[in-house]
C-alpha positions as CSV (number, residue, x, y, z in Angstrom):
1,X,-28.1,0.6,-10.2
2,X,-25.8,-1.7,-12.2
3,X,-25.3,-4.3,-10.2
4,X,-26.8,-6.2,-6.4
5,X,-23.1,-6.3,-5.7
6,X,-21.2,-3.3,-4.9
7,X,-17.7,-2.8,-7.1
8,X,-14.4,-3.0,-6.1
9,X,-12.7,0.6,-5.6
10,X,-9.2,1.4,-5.4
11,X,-7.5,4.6,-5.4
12,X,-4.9,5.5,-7.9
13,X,-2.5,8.4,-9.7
14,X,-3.4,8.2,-13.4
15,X,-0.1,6.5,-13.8
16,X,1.2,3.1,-15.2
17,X,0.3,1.0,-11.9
18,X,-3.3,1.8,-13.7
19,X,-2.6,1.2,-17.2
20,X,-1.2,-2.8,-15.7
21,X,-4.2,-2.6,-13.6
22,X,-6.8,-1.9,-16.5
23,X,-4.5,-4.7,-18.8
24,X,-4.6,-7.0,-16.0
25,X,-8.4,-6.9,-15.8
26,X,-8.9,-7.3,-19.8
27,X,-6.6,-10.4,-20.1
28,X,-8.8,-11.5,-17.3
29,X,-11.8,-11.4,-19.4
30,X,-13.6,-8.1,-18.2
31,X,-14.7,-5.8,-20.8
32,X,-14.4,-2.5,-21.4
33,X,-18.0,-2.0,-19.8
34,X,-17.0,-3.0,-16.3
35,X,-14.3,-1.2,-15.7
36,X,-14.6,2.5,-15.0
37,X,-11.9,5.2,-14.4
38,X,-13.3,8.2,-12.8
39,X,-10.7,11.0,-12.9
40,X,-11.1,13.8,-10.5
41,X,-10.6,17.1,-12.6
42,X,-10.6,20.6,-10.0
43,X,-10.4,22.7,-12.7
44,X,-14.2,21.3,-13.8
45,X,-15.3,21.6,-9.8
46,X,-17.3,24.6,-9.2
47,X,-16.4,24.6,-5.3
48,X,-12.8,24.7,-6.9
49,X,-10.2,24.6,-3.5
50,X,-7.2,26.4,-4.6
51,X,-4.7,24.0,-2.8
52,X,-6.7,21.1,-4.3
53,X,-5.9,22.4,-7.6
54,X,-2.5,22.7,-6.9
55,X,-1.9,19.4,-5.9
56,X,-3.1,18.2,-8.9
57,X,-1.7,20.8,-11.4
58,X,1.8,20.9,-9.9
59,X,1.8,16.5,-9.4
60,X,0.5,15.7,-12.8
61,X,0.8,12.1,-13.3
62,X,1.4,10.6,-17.0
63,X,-0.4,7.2,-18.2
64,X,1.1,6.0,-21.2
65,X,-1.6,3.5,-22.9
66,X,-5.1,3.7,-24.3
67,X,-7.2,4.0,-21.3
68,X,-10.3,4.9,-23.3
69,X,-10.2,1.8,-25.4
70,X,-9.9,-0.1,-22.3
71,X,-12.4,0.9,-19.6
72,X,-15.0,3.9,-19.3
73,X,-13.2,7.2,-18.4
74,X,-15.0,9.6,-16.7
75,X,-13.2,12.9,-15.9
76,X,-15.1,15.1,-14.1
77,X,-15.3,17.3,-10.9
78,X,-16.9,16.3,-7.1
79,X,-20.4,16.8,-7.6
80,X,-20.1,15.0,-11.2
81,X,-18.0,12.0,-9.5
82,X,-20.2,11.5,-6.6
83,X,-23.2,10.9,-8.9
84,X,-21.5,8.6,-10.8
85,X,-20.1,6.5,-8.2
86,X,-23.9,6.4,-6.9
87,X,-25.2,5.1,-10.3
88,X,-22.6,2.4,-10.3
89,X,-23.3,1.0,-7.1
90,X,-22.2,3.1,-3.9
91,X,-24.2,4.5,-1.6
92,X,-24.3,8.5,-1.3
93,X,-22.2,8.4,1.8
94,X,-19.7,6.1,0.8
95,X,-19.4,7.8,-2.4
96,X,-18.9,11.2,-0.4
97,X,-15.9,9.4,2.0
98,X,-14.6,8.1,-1.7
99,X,-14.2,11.6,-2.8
100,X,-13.1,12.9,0.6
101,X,-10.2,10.6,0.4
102,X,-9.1,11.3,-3.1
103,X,-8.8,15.0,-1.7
104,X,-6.8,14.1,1.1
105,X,-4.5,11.9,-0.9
106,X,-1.9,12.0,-3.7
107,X,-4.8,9.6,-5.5
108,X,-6.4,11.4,-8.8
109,X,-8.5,8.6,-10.0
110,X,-10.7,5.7,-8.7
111,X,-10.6,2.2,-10.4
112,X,-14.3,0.6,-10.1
113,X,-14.7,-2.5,-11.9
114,X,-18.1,-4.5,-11.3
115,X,-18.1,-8.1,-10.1
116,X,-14.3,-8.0,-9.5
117,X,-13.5,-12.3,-9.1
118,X,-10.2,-13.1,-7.2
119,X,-7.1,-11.5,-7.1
120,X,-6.5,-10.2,-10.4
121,X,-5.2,-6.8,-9.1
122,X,-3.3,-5.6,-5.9
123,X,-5.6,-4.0,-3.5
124,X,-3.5,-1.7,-2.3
């Protein structure tokens, strides 16, 4: 586990409302190490759900900007996701309603960022 804290998650497209999000959190002085995008890719999901993959294929979202240079990206399917939002600090079953959520939702990626201090970004 990273951190006795757990990290502040918010559900996003992959869009620019992330990129300012990820900006907003480096001018702020977090570095590229606590901030983590965690994509959800279907097409990587063994348990693939064909109307799960075509909400994403058919509402691709753009994000213009460097993400990578920014925050750790991790694009991956469920089983791959859940794991890492365990490692970085959420329980099994919260990282389970995480990913339940992101498939009931427009939301492709979640926005974890360790030891988030006051209100740098909106959280909603």
């Amino acid at each position: 586990m990273i951190s006795a804290t757990k990290p502040f998650v918010k559900l996003h497209k992959y869009d620019q409302e992330l990129v300012s999000d990820i900006q907003a959190l480096n001018s702020s002085g977090y570095a590229k190490d606590d901030i983590y995008v965690l994509k959800w890719n279907p097409d990587k999901n063994h348990s693939n759900q064909r109307n799960n993959f075509y909400k994403y294929s058919t509402h691709f979202e753009s994000a213009v900007g460097d993400i990578d240079s920014k925050a750790q990206f991790f694009d991956n399917g469920g089983e791959e996701l859940r794991t890492k939002m365990e490692h970085l600090g959420l329980t099994k079953d919260e990282a389970s309603a995480l990913f339940r959520e992101i498939q009931e939702t427009d939301k492709t990626c979640i926005l974890l960022v360790r030891d988030l201090k006051d209100n740098i970004i909106k959280m909603s």
